[in-house]
N, C-alpha and C positions, 0 to 999 in steps of 0.2 A: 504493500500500500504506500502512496505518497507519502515523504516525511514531511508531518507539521511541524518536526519540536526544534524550531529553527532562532530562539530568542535575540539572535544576535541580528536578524533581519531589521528591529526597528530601532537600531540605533542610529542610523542614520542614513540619507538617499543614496549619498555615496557617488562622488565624482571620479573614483579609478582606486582600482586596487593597487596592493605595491607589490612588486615580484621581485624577490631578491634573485641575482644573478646562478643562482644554483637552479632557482624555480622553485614552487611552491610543493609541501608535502613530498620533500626527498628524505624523507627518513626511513629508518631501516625497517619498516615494517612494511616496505614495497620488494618483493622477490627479487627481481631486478637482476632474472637468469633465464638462461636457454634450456628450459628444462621443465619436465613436470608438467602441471597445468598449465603454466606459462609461452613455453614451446607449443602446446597443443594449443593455447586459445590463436596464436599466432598463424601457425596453419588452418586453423579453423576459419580466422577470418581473410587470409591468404584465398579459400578456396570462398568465399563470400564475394570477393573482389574478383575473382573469375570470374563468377556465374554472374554477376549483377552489372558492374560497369563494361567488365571484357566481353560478357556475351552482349551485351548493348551495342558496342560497335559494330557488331554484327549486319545491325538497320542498313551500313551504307549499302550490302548487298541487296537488300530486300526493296531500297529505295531506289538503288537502278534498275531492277526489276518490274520496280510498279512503272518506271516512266518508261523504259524502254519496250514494255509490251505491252503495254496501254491497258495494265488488270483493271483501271476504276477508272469509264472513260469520259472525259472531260474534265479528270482534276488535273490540277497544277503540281510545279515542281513547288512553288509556296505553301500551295496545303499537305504536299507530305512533309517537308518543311518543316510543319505546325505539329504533325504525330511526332517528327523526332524531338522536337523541342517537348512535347508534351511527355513521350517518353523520360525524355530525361530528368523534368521539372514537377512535374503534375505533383505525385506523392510529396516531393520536399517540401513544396507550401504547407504541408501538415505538418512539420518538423515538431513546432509544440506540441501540437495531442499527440502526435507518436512518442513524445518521450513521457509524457505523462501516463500513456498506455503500458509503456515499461512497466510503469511505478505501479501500475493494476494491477497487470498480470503475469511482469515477468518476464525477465530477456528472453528465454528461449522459448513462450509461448508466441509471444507476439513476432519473433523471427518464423516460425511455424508457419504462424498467419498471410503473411510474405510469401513464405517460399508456395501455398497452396494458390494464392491472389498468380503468382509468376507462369505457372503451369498453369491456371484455366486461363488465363489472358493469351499467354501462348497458341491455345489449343485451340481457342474461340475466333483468333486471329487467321489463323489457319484456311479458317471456315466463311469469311468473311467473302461477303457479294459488291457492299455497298461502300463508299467511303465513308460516312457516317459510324458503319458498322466497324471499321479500321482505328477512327478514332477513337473511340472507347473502350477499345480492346489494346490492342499494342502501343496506342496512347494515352489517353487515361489510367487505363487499368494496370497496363503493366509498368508505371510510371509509379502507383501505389504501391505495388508490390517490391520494387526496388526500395523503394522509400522505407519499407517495411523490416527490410535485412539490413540495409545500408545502415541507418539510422542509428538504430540498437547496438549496432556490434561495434562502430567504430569508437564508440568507450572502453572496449573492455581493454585495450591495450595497454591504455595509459595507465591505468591499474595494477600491471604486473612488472611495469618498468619506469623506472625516475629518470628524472634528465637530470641537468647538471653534470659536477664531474663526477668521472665514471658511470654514469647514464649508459640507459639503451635504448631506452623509448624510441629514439627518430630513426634509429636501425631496425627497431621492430613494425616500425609503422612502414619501414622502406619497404621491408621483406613481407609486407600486407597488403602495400599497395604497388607491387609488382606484380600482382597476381592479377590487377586489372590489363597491364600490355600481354600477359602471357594467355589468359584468354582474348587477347584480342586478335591474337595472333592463329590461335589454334580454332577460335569459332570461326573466323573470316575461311582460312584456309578448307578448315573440314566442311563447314557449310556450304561451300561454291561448287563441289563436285555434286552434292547431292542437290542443290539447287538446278544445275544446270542436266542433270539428267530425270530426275523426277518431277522437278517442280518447285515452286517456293513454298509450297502449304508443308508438304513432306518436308522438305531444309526444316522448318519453324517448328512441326509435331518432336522432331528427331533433337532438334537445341531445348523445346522443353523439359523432356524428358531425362536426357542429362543431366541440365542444370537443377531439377528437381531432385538425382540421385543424389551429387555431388555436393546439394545446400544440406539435404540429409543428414550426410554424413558429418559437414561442418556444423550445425547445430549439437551437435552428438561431440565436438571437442572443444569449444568454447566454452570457458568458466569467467562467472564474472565473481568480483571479491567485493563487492555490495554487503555484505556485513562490515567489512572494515574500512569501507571506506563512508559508508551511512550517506547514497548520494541522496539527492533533494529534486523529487521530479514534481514539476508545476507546470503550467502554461504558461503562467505572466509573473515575474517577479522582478522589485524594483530595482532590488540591487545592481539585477544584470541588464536590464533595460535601461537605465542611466549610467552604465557604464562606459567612458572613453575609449575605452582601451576596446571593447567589445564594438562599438560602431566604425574605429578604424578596423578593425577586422573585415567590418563587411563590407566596407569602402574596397578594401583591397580585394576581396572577394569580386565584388563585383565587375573589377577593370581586368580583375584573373580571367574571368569565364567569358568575355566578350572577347577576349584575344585569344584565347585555349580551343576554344569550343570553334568559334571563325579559319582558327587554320586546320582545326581538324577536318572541319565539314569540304573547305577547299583544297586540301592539299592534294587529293586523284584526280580529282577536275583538274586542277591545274598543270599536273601531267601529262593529261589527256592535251591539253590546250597546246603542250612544246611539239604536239606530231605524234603520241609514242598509243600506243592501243593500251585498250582494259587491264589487259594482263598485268603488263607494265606501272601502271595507276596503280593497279593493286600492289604492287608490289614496295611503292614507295610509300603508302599509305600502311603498310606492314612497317616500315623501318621503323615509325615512330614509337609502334610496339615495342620491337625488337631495345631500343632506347628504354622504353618504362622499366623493362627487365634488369637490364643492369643500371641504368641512371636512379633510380629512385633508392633502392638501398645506399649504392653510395651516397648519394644525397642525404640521407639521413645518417649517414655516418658523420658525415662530414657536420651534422646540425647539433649532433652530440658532441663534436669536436668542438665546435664553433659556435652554437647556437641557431636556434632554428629561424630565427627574426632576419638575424645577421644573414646567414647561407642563402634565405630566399631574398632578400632583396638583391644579393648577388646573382642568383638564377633569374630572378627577373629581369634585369637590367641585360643578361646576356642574351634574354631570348630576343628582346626587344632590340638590342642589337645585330644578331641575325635576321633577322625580320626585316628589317632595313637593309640590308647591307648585303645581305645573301639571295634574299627571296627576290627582291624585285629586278637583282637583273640574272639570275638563274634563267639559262635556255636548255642547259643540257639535262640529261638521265641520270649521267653521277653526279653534278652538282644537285640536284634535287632529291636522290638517296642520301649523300653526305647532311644536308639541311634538314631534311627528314629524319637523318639517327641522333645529328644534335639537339636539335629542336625537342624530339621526343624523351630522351633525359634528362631535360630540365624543367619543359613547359609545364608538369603534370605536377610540382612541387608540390602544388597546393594542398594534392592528396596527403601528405603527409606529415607537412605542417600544420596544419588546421588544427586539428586535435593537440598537438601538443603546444602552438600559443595561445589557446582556449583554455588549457589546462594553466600556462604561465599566466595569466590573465584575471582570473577568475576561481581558480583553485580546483579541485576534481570533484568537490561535494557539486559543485554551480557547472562542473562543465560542460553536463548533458543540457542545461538550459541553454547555454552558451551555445553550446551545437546546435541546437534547434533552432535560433536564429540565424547563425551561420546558414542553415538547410534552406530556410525561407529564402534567401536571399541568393543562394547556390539555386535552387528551384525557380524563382521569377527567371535570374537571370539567365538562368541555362535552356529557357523555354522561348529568350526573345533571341539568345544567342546565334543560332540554326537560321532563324527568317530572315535577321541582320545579315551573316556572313552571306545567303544568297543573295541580298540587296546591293550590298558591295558591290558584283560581281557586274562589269560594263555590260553592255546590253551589246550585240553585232555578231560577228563572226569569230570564232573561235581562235583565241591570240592571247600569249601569255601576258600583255599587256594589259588585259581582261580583272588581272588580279593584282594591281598595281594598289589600288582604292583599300584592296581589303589587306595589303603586308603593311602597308605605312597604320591603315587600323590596329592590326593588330600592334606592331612595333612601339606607338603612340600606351595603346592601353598597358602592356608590361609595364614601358617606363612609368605611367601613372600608379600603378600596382606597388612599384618598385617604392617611389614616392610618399606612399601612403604605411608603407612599412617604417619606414626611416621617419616618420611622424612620432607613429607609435613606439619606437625604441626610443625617444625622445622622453614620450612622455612614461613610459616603465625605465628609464633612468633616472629620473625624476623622482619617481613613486619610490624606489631602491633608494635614494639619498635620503627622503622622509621619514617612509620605516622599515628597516630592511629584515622584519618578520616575515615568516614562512608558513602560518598557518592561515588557514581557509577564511577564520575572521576577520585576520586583521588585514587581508587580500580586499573584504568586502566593504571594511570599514576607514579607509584610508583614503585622505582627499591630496591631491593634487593641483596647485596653484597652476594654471596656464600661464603666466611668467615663466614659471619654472621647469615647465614643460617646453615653451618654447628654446629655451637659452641650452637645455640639455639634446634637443634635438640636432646643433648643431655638436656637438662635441664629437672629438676628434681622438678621445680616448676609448678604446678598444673593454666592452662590456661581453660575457656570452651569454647574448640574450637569442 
């Protein structure tokens, strides 16, 4: 059941927590090993991020599909557009009731619920005559059902590992959210044969059913330690809703997933555009996978070295830099494979920062709150993301000049992203010279002068935040 017995809530509205440079709640009663329930909740939610994000990308096949053989005739390339956006988005606007749905019924009931929403959406989708009927199924529906796994699980990590020094969290969130390029790679792949010889309905029956076995079985190794950590599930709570620290979050969020989400949807097209056929397309829209695989764990090595603040405004800043610099005068196959395996190791950061600057931020009792508005805000914007990136896209004949509008977008939104991090480590340097306590309350009870926020924002002294 939700926790009420939270007395420390009405001391005050609270202008920003303070995070001490270690991050909050590193104490030794966090495991903080590769092993045991710990390893297992790790693979658990490893095999979560297969079946959910990685079999998502899947759509780009299903959506050349719909338009190149006209299954639903007279829609647009905008309104499938609108299912992948909705796919991706739909369920995240519910980020609050799902995490307070935790607080009812319990991690692995409500992932349950999820993984049954994923397999009939699948199935229904399958069966689908009408576009209408498309939309409520493998968008809407199965939009909820992601929302549903995604949601719930991506807590239990920060749970079993501290950051700071000697941390492992951002290595364990690497090796969680690898798991999204590694199915992206093997649902793309496996699904195009049985696509192309059977049909799309059979591809889609054949990806449910899978992802149904395999969420199975990761429900079945995932442990949350929700006794010791006593989180606090609500829908609205002031603390985190006036918090500073929590609204650059979403700031950055939001300029993440307009860039992230725009080059993903364009980067086969754009292949397509230099002369080169499907095949080919596929192939460099694979690299960027191939990059989630190995780029994301190091990346989170590197966030426990370094800090997770610090590394991703450095990832930022460099995607943003290729984006400029690489993407728009790319003509060739290998230039556009090399920018694709770069790109795809660092663009996806988000995935595994998120949860642990929500956990610096806000403490781990508050961070599923935290997460939830993150979700909202990952959910609108990953919904307007898909229709934007094709808006981008010039209008005439087919010319890599076509994608000139959407790399300086995306290029433009990292460095914004980039921007709004270096805010926020301003203002948690700040909060660390105030009070440089580590526990959950005085995370929620500590105010931050914007003075003193701004004047630490510049500072040129090296934090690992």
């Amino acid at each position: 059941m939700p926790d009420t017995d939270d007395q420390s809530d009405t001391k005050s509205p609270l202008e920003g927590p303070v995070t001490a440079v270690q991050g909050p709640q590193m104490s030794s009663d966090i495991p903080n090993t590769f092993r045991g329930r710990g390893l297992a909740s790790v693979v658990g939610c490893m095999l979560f991020s297969f079946n959910t994000w990685g079999a998502n990308s899947a759509y780009s096949l299903y959506y050349q599909e719909y338009l190149n053989s006209d299954v639903f005739p007279g829609t647009t390339k905008y309104q499938y557009g609108v299912v992948g956006g909705l796919t991706f988005g739909a369920g995240l606007t519910f980020g609050p009731l799902i995490n307070y749905l935790v607080g009812t019924l319990g991690l692995k009931p409500t992932i349950s619920i999820g993984i049954a929403f994923q397999l009939a959406s699948m199935l229904l989708a399958s069966f689908c005559t009408k576009y209408w009927q498309l939309v409520l199924t493998q968008g809407v529906w199965q939009g909820v059902a992601l929302a549903l796994i995604a949601i719930p699980s991506i807590v239990v990590i920060p749970q079993w590992f501290s950051s700071g020094k000697g941390g492992k969290r951002n290595l364990a969130l690497g090796f969680s959210a690898a798991g999204s390029g590694l199915g992206g790679i093997l649902y793309n792949i496996g699904m195009e044969p049985l696509l192309t010889r059977y049909g799309y309905q059979w591809s889609m029956r054949t990806q449910a059913i899978i992802c149904a076995f395999l969420n199975l079985i990761a429900v079945t190794l995932i442990q949350s330690r929700n006794k010791h950590i006593k989180p606090i599930y609500r829908v609205y709570d002031k603390v985190v809703w006036s918090n500073f620290g929590v609204w650059c979050l979403l700031a950055w969020i939001m300029f993440t997933l307009f860039g992230y989400v725009t080059l993903m949807y364009n980067l086969a097209d754009f292949t397509r555009s230099l002369g080169y056929n499907a095949n080919k397309a596929s192939v460099v829209a694979t690299m960027t996978s191939v990059g989630i695989i190995y780029g994301r764990p190091t990346m989170g090595q590197l966030c426990d070295f370094l800090g997770p603040v610090n590394m991703t405004i450095f990832a930022s800043w460099v995607v943003a830099l290729f984006a400029l610099a690489m993407w728009i005068p790319c003509r060739n196959f290998p230039t556009a494979l090399i920018f694709a395996l770069f790109e795809g190791s660092l663009m996806g950061t988000i995935w595994i920062t998120q949860p642990s600057m929500a956990a610096h931020i806000i403490g781990l009792r508050k961070m599923g709150i935290a997460l939830s508005l993150s979700w909202v805000a990952t959910g609108v914007f990953g919904f307007l993301s898909p229709i934007l990136g094709i808006a981008l896209k010039k209008d005439g004949p087919q010319r890599p000049e076509q994608y000139q509008n959407a790399a300086i977008f995306v290029g433009v939104c990292y460095f914004a992203a980039g921007v709004m991090l270096v805010i926020l480590r301003g203002w948690l340097i700040a909060r660390q010279e105030i009070t440089p306590g580590q526990t959950d309350e005085q995370l929620w009870n500590a105010r931050v002068p914007i003075r003193r926020a701004m004047r630490c924002t510049f500072s040129c002294r090296f934090y690992k935040l």
